[in-house]
C-alpha positions in Angstrom: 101.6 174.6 155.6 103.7 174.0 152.7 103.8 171.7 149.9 106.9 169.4 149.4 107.7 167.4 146.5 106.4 163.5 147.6 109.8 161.3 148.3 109.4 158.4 145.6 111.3 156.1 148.4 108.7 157.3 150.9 106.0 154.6 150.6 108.0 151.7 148.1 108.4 153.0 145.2 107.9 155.5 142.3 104.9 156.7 140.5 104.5 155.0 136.7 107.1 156.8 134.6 105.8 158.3 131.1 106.0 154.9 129.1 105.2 152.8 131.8 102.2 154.7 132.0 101.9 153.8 128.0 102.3 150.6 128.7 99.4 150.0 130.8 97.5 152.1 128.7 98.2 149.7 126.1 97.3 146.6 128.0 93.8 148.2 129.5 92.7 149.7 125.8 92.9 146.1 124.5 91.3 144.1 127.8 88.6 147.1 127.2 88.5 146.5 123.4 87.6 142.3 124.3 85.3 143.4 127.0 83.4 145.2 124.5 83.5 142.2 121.9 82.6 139.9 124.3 79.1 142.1 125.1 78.6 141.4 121.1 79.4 137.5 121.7 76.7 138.0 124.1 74.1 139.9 122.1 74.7 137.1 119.5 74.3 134.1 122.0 70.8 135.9 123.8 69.1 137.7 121.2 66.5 139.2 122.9 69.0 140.9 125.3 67.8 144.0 125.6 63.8 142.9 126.0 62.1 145.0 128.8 65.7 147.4 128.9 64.6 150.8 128.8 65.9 152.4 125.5 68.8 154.6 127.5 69.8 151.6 129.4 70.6 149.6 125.8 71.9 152.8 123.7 74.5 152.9 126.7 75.1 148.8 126.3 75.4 149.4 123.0 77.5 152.4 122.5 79.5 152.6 125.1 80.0 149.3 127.3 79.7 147.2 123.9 81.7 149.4 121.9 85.4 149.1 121.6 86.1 151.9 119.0 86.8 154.6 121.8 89.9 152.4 123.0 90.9 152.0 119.3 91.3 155.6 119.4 92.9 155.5 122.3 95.3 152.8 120.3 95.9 155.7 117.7 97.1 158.4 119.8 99.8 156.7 121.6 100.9 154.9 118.5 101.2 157.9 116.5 103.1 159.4 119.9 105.7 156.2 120.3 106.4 156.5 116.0 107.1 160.4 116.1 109.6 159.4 119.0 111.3 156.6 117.9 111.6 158.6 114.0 113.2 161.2 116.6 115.7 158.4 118.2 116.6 157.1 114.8 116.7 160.5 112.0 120.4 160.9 111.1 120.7 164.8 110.7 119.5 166.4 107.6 117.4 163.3 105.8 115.2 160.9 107.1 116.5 157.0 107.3 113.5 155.7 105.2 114.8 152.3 105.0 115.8 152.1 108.9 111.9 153.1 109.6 110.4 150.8 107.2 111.9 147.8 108.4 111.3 148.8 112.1 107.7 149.1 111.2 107.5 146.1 109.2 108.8 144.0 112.0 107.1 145.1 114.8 103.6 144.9 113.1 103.8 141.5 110.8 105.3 138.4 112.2 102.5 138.5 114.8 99.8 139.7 112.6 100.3 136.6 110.5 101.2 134.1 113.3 97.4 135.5 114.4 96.0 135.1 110.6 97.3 131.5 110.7 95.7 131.2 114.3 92.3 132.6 113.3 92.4 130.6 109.6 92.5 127.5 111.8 90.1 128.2 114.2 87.2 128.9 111.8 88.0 126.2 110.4 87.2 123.9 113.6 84.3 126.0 114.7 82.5 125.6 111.0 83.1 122.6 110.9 81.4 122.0 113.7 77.8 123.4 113.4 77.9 125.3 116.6 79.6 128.7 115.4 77.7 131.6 117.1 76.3 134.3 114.8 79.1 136.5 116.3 81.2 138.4 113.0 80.1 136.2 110.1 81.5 137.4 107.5 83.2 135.7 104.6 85.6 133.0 105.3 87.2 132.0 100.9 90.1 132.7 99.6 88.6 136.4 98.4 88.5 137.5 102.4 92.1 135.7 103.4 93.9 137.2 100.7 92.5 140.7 101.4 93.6 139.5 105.1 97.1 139.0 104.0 97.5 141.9 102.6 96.6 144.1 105.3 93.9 145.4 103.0 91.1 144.1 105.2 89.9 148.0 106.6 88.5 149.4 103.8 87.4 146.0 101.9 85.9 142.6 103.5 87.1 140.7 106.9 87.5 137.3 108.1 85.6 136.0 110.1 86.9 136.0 113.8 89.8 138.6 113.1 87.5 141.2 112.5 89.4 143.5 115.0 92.0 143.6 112.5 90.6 146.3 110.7 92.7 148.9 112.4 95.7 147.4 111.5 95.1 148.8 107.6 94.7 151.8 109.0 98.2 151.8 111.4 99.8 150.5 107.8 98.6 153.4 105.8 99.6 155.6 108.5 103.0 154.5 109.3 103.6 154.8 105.4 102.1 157.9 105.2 104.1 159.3 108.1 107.6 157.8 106.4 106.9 159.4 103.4 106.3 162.4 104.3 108.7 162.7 107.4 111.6 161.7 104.4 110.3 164.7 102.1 109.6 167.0 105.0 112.6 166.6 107.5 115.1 168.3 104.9 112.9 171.1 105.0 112.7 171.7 108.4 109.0 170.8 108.5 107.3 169.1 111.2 105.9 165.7 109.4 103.1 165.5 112.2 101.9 168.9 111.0 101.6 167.9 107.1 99.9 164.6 107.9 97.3 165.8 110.4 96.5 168.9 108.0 96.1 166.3 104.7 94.1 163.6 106.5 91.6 165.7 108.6 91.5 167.6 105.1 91.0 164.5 103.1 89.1 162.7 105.5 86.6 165.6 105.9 85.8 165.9 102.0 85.7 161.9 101.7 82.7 161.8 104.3 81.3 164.8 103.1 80.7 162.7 99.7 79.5 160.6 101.6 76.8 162.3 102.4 76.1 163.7 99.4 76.0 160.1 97.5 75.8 157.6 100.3 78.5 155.6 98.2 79.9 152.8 100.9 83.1 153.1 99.4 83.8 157.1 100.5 82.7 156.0 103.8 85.5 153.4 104.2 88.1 155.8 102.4 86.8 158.5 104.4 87.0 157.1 107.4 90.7 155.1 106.9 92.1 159.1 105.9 89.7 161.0 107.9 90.9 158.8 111.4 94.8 159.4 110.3 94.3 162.9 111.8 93.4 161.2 115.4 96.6 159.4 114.9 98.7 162.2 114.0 97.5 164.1 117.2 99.3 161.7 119.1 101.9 162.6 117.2 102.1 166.3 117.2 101.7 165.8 121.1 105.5 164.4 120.8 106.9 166.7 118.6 105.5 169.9 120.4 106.6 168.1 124.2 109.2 170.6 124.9 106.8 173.3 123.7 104.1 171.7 125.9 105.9 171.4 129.1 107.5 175.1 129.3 103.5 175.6 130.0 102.6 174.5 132.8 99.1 175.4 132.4 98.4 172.8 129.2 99.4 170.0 131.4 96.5 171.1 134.2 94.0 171.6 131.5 94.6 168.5 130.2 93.5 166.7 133.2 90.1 167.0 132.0 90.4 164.6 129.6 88.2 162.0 131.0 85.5 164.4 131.5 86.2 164.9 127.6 85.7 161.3 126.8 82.7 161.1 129.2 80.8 163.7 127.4 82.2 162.1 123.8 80.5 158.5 125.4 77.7 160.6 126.4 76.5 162.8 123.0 77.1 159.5 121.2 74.3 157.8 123.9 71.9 160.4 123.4 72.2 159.7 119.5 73.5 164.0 119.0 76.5 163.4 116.8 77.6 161.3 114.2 80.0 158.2 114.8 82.9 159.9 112.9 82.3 163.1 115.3 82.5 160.5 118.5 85.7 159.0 117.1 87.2 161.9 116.6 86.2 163.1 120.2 87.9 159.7 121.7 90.8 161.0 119.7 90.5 164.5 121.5 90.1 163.0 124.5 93.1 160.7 124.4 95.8 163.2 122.5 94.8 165.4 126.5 95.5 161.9 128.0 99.1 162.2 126.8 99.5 165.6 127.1 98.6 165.4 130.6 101.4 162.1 130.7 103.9 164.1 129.3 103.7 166.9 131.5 103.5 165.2 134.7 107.0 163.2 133.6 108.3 166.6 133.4 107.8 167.6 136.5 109.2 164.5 138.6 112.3 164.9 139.8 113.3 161.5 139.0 112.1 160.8 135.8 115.8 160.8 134.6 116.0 157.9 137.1 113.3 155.7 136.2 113.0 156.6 132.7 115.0 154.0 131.2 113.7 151.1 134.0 110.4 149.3 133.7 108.9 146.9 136.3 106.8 143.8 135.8 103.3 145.0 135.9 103.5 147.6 132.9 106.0 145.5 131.2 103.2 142.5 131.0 100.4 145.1 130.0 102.2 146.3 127.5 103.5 143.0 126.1 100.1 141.4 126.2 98.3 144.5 124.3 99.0 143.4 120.4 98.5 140.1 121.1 95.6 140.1 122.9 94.0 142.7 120.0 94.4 140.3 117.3 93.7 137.1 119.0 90.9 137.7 121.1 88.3 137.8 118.6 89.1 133.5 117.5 88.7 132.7 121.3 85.4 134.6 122.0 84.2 132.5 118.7 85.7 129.1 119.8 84.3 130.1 123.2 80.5 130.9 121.8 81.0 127.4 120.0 82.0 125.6 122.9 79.2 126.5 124.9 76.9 125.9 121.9 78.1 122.5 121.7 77.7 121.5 125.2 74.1 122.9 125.2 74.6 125.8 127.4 72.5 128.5 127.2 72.6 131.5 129.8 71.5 135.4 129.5 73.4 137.8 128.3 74.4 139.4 131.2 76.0 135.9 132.3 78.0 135.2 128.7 79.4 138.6 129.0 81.6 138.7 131.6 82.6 134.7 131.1 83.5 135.7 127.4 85.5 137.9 128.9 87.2 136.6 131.7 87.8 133.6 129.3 89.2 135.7 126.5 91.6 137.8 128.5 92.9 134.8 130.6 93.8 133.0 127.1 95.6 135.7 125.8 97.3 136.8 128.7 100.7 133.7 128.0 100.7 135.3 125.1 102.6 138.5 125.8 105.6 136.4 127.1 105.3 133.3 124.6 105.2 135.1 121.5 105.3 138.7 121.7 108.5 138.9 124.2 110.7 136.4 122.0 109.5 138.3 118.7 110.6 142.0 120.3 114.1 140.3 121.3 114.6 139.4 117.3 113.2 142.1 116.2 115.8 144.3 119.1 118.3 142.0 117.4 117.4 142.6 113.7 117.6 146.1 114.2 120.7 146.7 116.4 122.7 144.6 113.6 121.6 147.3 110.8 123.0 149.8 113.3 126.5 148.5 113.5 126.4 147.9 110.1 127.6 151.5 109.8 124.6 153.4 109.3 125.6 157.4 111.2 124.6 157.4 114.8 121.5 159.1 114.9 120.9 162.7 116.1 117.9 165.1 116.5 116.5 166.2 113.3 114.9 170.0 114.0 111.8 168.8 112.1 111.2 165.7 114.3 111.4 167.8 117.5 113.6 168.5 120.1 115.1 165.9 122.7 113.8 166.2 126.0 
């Protein structure tokens, strides 16, 4: 019997092209990420959750199904893929268009960070206010924390409150400016920017948490940690600058099927309490960059992917819509959530508040991919396409950026 290439028209319609497949990444990572916040919400409302729970059963609770940190990682990876292939798409030939990058950064990460700043400044307001606020995240809510918030600063200092998932957005900052710079001193070089900035932050990271342990000084932890993880997001990175490379092997793309066996045994070692948390992060990382790999390589050998590559249907659309939204707002409605059900005198085990949190929190944010993050891309589409035709040079492939596909 022979093997024939599967029709795409032969039962409705294609597979998931490569960014569709992003796209619903996008969207699960951050209903994963609230999943795992809401098992905290729940912890907080029962706190004897884990009486008469053998001590496997609650490390596993705790550091796996209540921990959100693998799908951050996950976060990293195909960020740090999407910005190495939209630097691609926008280099102009023999320097790189700082200022063109910079503002595309700026407005796809900022109008909604702050309209969710605003959102989470007014609901700790309420829930205070009230009496009822759950235990959940309490950490300083002064002027101190909200200017810290405001400028992005909040990773490696103090957090607010109910946006405490926020502190991965310092570290996407730091990287994308790390990336710009050195992509504009690389790129006339011919050197591949992903490269230099996985080499300086695994580097940096490494001796930063090696003082660490030395001194046990808090503050090369959070340094470490913000330089050290730049290396997970410059994986995903180097995955899209070596594609071509990647898909002229076949074999790569195979092997990198195992990656959820990968990011089992990372979920795993970290359950049994073997390995440190920055060795588990930077496993996720691992894990994830194969995810890609393994993406990039099944695109590559459809036969339509030239077809559907530039089409994208509802379903991954929405997921990937909903993802940054959902990330910064879910933490204020697991809060006003915990409150509410404080207020009314509800009080239920914590295997009951977890999935309601969660189904309550995902359900909330899930307008919000069309409401706000949909009008927001179309401005920002708009904002960008006018500094285009104000006669910047078409862009072309820059060698150092990688090869179109």
């Amino acid at each position: 019997m022979t093997n024939r290439r599967r029709d795409p028209d032969q039962d409705g319609s294609p597979p998931y092209s490569l960014f569709e497949r992003i796209d619903v990444c996008r969207g699960l990572f951050a209903m994963l990420v609230v999943v795992a916040h809401s098992f905290d919400l729940a912890r907080a409302m029962d706190p004897s959750w884990d009486v008469g729970l053998p001590r496997l059963a609650a490390d596993f609770l705790l550091r796996v199904a209540g921990n959100g940190v693998y799908y951050v990682m996950g976060f990293f990876i195909l960020s740090g893929y999407c910005i190495q292939a939209s630097a691609r798409r926008m280099s102009d030939g023999p320097r790189f268009p700082l200022r063109t990058y910079a503002l595309a950064r700026a407005t796809r990460i900022l109008p909604l960070y702050y309209a969710a700043l605003l959102f989470v400044v007014a609901v700790e307001a309420v829930v205070r206010t009230s009496g009822f606020r759950p235990t959940l995240w309490p950490m300083g809510f002064d002027l101190r924390t909200l200017g810290f918030q405001s400028l992005l600063i909040q990773g490696v200092t103090e957090r607010m409150g109910s946006f405490v998932a926020s502190w991965s957005i310092t570290n996407e900052v730091a990287y994308y400016a790390l990336f710009g710079l050195i992509a504009a001193a690389c790129v006339p070089l011919r050197v591949k920017p992903a490269v230099v900035g996985t080499v300086l932050c695994g580097v940096g990271g490494a001796v930063l948490l090696a003082a660490y342990r030395l001194t046990r000084d808090p503050r090369a932890m959070n340094y470490g940690f913000l330089v050290g993880l730049g290396a997970v997001w410059h994986l995903g990175a180097l995955v899209e600058a070596y594609s071509p490379w990647i898909v002229e092997r076949p074999w790569i793309g195979l092997a990198a099927g195992t990656w959820p066996a990968a990011l089992a045994l990372d979920m795993g070692l970290f359950t049994a309490r073997a390995v440190h948390q920055e060795v588990v992060l930077v496993g996720a990382g691992i894990a994830f960059a194969l995810m890609i790999v393994r993406f990039v390589s099944v695109e590559a050998a459809r036969s339509d992917a030239a077809t559907v590559r530039g089409s994208r249907r509802p379903l991954p659309t929405s997921l990937g819509l909903v993802s940054y939204p959902m990330y910064l707002f879910h933490g204020p409605m697991l809060v006003a959530f915990g409150t509410a059900a404080a207020a009314l005198g509800i009080v239920a085990p914590w295997w009951a508040v977890w999935p309601c949190a969660a189904a309550f929190a995902i359900v909330a944010c899930l307008p919000l991919g069309r409401l706000l993050e949909a009008p927001l891309m179309s401005w920002r589409a708009g904002a960008l396409g006018r500094l285009k035709a104000s006669g910047r040079p078409a862009a072309t492939t820059t060698p150092a950026l990688g090869a179109t596909r």
